[in-house]
C-alpha positions as CSV (number, residue, x, y, z in Angstrom):
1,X,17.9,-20.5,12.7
2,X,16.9,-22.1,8.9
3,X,15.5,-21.1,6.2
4,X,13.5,-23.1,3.9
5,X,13.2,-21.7,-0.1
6,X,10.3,-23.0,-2.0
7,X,8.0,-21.7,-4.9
8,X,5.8,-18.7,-4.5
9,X,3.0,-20.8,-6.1
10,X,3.0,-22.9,-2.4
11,X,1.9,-20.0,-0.4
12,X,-1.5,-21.5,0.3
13,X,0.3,-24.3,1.8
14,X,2.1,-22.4,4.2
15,X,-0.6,-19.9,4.7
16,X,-1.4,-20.7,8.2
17,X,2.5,-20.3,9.2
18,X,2.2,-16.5,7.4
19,X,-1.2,-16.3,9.7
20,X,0.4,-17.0,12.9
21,X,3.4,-14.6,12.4
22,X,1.6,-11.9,11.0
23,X,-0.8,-11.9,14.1
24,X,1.9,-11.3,17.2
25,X,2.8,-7.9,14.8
26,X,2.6,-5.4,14.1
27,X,-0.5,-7.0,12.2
28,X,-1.1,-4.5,9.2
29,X,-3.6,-6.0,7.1
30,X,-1.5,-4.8,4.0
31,X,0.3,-8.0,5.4
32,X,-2.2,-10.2,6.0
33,X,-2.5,-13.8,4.2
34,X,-5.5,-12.9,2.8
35,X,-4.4,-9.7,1.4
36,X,-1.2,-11.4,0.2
37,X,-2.5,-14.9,-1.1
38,X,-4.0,-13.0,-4.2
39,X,-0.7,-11.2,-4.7
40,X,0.9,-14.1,-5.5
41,X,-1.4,-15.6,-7.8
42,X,-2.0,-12.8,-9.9
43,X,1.7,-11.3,-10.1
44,X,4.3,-13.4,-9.0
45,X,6.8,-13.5,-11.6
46,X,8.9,-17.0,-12.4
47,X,11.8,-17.4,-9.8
48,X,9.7,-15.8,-7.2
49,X,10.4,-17.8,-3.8
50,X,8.3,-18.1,-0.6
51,X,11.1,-18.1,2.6
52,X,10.5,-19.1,5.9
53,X,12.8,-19.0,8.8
54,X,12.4,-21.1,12.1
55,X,13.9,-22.1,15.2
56,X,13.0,-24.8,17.3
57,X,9.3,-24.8,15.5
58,X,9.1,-21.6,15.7
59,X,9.0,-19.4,12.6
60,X,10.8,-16.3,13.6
61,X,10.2,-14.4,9.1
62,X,8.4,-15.2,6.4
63,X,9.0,-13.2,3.1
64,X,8.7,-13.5,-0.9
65,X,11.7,-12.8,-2.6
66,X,12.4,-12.5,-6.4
67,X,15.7,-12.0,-8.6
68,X,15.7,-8.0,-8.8
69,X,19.0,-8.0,-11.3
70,X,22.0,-9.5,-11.8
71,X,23.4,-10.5,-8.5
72,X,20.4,-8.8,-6.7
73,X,17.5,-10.5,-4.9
74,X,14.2,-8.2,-2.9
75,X,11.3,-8.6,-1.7
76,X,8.5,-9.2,-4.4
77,X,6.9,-5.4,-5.1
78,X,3.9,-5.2,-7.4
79,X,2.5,-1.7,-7.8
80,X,-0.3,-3.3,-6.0
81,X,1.4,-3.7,-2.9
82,X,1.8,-0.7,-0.5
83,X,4.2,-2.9,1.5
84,X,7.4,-5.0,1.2
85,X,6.3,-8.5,1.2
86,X,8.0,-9.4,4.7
87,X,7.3,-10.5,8.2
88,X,9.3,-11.2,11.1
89,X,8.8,-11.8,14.8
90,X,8.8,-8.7,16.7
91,X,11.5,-10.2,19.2
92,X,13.8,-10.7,16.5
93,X,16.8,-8.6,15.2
94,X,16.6,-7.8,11.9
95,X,20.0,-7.9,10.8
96,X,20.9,-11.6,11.3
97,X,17.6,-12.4,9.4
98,X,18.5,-10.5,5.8
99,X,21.9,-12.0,6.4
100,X,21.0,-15.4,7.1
101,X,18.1,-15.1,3.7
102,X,20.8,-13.8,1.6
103,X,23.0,-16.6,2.4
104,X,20.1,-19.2,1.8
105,X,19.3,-17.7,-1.9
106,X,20.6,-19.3,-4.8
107,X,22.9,-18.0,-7.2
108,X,25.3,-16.2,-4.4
109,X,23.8,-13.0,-4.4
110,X,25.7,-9.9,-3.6
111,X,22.6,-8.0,-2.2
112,X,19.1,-8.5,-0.9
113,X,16.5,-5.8,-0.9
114,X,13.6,-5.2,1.4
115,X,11.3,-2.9,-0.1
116,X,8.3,-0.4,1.1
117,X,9.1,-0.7,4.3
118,X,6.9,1.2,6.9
119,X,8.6,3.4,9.8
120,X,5.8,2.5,11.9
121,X,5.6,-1.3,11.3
122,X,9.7,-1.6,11.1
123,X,11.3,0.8,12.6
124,X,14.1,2.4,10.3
125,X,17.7,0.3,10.9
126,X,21.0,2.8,11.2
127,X,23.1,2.2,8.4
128,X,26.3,-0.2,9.1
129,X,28.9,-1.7,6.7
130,X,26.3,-4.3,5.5
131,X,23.7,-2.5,5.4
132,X,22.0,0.5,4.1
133,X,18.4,2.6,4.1
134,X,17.1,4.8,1.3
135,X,14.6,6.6,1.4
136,X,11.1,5.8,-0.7
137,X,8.0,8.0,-0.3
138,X,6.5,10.4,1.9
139,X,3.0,9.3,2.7
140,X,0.5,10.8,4.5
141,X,-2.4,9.2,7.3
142,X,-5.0,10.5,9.5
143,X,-5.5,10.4,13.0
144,X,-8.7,9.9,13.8
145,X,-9.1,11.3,16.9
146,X,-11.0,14.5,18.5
147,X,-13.8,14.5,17.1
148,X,-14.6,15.5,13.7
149,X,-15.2,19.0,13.9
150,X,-12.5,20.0,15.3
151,X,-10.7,17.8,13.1
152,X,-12.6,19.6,10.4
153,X,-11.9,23.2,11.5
154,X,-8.2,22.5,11.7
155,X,-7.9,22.1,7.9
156,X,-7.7,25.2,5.6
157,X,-10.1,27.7,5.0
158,X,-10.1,27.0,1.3
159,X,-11.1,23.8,1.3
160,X,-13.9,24.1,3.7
161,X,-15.4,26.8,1.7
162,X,-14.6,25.3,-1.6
163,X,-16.6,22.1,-0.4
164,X,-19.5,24.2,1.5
165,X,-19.9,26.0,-2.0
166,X,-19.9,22.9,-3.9
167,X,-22.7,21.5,-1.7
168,X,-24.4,24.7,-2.4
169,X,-24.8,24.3,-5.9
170,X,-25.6,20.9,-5.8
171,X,-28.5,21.6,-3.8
172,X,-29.8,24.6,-5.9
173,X,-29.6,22.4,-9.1
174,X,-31.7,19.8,-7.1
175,X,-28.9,16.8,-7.1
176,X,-28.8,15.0,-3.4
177,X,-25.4,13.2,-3.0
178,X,-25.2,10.0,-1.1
179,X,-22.5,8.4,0.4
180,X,-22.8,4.3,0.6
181,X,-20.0,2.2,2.4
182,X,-20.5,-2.0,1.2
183,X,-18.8,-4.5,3.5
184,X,-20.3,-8.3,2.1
185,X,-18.3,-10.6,0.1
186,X,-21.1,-10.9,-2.1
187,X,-21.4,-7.2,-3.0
188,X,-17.9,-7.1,-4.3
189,X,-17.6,-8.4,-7.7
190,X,-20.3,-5.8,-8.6
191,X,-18.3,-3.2,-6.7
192,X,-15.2,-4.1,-8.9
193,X,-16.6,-3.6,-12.0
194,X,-18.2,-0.8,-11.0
195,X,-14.7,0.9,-10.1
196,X,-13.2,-0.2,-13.2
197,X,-16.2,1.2,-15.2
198,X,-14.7,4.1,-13.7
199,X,-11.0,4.5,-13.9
200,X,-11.4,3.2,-17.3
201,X,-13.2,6.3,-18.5
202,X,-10.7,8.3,-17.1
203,X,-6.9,9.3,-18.0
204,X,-5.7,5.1,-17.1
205,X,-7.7,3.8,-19.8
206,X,-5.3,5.5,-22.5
207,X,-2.0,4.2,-20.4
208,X,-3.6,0.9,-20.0
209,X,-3.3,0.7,-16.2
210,X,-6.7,0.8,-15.5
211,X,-8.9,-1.9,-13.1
212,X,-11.4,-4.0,-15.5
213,X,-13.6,-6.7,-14.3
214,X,-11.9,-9.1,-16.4
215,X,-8.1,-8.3,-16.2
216,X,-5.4,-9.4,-13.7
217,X,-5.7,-6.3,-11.2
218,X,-9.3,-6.5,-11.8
219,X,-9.5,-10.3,-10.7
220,X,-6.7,-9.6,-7.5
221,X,-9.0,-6.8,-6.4
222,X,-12.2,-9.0,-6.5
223,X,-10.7,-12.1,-4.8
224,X,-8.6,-10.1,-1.8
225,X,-11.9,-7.9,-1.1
226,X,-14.0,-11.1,-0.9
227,X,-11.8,-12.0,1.4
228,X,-11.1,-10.1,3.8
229,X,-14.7,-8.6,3.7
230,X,-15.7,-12.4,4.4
231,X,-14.6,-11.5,8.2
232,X,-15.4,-8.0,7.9
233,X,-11.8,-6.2,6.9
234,X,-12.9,-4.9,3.8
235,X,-15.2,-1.7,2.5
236,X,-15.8,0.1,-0.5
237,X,-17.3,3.6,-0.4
238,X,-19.3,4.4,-3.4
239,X,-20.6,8.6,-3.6
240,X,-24.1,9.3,-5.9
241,X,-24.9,12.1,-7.1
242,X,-28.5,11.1,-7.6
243,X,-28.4,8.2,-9.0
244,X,-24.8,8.5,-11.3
245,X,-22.1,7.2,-9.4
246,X,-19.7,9.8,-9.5
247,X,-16.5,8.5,-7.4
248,X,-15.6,4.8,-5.4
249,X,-12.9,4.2,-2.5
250,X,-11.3,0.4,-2.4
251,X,-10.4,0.0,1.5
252,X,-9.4,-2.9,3.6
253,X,-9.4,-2.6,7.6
254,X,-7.1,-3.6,10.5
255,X,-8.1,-3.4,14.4
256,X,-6.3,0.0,13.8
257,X,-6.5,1.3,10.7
258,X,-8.5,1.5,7.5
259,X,-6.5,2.3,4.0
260,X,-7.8,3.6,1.2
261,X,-6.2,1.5,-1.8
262,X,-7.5,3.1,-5.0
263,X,-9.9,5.8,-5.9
264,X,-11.6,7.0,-8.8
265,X,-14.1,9.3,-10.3
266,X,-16.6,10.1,-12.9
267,X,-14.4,12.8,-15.0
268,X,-17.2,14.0,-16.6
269,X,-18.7,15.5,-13.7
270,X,-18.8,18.9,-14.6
271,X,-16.3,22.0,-13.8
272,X,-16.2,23.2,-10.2
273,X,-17.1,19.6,-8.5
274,X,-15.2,17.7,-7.1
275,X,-16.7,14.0,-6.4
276,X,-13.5,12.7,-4.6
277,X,-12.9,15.7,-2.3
278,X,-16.9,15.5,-1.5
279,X,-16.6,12.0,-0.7
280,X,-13.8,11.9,1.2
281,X,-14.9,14.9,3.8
282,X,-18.2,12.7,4.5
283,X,-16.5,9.3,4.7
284,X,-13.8,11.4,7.5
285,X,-17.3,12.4,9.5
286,X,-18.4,8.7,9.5
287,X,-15.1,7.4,10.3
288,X,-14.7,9.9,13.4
289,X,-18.2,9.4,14.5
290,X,-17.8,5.4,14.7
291,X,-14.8,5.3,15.9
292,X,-13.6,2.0,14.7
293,X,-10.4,3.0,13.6
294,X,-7.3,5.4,15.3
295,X,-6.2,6.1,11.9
296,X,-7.3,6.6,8.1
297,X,-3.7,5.6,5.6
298,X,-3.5,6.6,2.4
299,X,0.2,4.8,1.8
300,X,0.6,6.3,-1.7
301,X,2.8,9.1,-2.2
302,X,2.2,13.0,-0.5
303,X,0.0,14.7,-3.3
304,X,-0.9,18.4,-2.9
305,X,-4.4,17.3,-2.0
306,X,-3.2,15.1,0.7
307,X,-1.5,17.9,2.8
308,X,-5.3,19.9,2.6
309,X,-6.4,16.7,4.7
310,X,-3.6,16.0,6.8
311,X,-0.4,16.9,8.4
312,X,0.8,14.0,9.4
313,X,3.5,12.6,6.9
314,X,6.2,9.8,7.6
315,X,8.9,8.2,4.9
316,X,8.8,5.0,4.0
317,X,12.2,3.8,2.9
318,X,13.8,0.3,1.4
319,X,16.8,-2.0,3.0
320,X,19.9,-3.0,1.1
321,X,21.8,-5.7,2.8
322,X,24.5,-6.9,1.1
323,X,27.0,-10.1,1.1
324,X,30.2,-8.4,2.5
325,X,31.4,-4.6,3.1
326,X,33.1,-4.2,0.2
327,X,29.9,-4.8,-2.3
328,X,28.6,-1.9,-0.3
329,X,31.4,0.8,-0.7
330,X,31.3,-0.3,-4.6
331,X,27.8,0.9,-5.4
332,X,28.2,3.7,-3.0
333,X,31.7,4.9,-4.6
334,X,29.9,4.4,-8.5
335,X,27.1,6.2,-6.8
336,X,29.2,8.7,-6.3
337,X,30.8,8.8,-9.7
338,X,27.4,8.4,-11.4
339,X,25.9,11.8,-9.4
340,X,28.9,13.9,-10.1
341,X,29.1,12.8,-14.0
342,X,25.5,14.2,-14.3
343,X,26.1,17.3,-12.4
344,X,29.1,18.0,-14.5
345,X,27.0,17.7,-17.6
346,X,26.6,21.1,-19.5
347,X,22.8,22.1,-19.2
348,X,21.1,22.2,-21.9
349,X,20.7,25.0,-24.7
């Protein structure tokens, strides 16, 4: 097996390649070309590389890699990206792979990373003296199966009746809510800029993270929704009350699975509603009564509100491979040093 290094900017070229190994799977559309494509426009950094292993004609990985640190190299991560940017046959072993990338990489790296990686899509390697697993998030999914009131009566008492009052009141003070799900590529521009009019009223517009029409995430979001809703693997839910849009899910679909991406809400919706909660327990109907999908992901980390939904949680974790043993039992051993100097450290007064 080869690998061939070139810039990230040549993705398009080699986007059919990145097709054809995403689809014999597992095909998350986290790791689709289309979702990826905009990735690398809008937030590759300079140095990142686009690797692509074959054999015989065959490309067994695909991956893009940037320099993480000084002797390091992983898998390019912006916060946009649930996943580690890296595909591989399922057939293949993935130990000879990181080993032969790390080789192929310039500068003689001591260590490769592959980030975000996803128990169910890659199942989690034992560790060995090249190689090691740490553990990332906790995130949570759906299964979307049995129907949704059993589903529904399954989930705590709490939040049924905290939602069942809520509708209450919004039906005494004469305000009909309205869930609305848009799938077109021409309906998403609009949809963008409607989210962002959102989030940036919020808490993210003082920290400067928030989605605009007009800034980098807000131009990514636009061009990967168009898309993939061009062959119907996008949706954004959008939830009214009346006519104020009060909350907005951006989701992109799989055969599988849909995940919600982002979400945001009208914080000015007054005490005692809750627009995202609402919106969510009538999207989970819809997406149990069609029956489209097995599962609803989330992918971000466990929140409190998560585990009122669900109880289905898995770790996500990252991969360090490194050149030779002996890099590995250095970090581990300052590791070790560096934990027990802070646990030595006199609290404080």
């Amino acid at each position: 097996m080869k690998w061939q290094l070139v810039p990230a900017a040549r993705f398009p070229e080699f986007a059919e390649r990145w097709r054809t190994l995403h689809a014999r799977g597992p095909a998350s559309v986290l790791l689709d070309a289309d979702f990826v494509a905009p990735l690398v426009e809008c937030f590759a950094r300079p140095g990142t590389l686009l690797a692509c292993c074959e054999s015989q004609g065959v490309t067994l990985a695909m991956a893009l890699v940037a320099p993480s640190g000084r002797g390091a190299w992983a898998t390019l991560q912006p916060s946009q990206a649930p996943l580690g940017l890296w595909l591989m046959a399922p057939d293949q072993a993935l130990a000879p792979l990181l080993a032969g990338l790390l080789r192929a990489l310039p500068g003689l790296p001591l260590v490769l990373g592959l980030t975000q990686a996803d128990p169910m899509l890659l199942a989690r390697p034992p560790d060995s003296p090249r190689l090691r697993t740490l553990d990332y998030i906790d995130t949570a999914r759906v299964t979307l199966a049995g129907g949704f009131d059993a589903y529904w009566q399954a989930r705590g008492k709490n939040l049924r009746a905290n939602l069942k009052k809520q509708r209450a009141r919004l039906e005494r003070e004469g305000v009909a809510p309205r869930l609305e799900i848009v799938r077109t590529p021409a309906a998403m521009a609009a949809a963008v800029a409607q989210y962002g009019l959102l989030e940036s009223s919020g808490w993210k517009s003082g920290q400067g993270t928030a989605v605009h029409a007009n800034n980098t995430q807000g131009r990514y979001y636009r061009a990967m929704l168009e898309a993939l809703s061009a062959r119907g693997a996008a949706s954004v839910y959008r939830y009214w009350f009346g006519e104020q849009l009060v909350a907005m899910d951006l989701c992109v679909e799989d055969g599988d699975s849909i995940v919600v991406l982002k979400t945001a809400y009208d914080e000015s919706v007054g005490a005692g509603l809750s627009p995202t909660l609402l919106m969510r327990e009538e999207a989970c109907r819809r997406l149990f009564d069609e029956g489209r999908f097995s599962r609803l992901e989330f992918y971000g980390r466990v929140m409190e509100w998560h585990l009122r939904w669900t109880g289905e949680v898995r770790t996500m974790y990252h991969i360090n491979y490194y050149r030779w043993p002996a890099v590995r039992r250095l970090q581990a051993m300052l590791e070790s040093i560096r934990e027990s100097s802070i646990a030595a450290r006199p609290a404080a007064q």
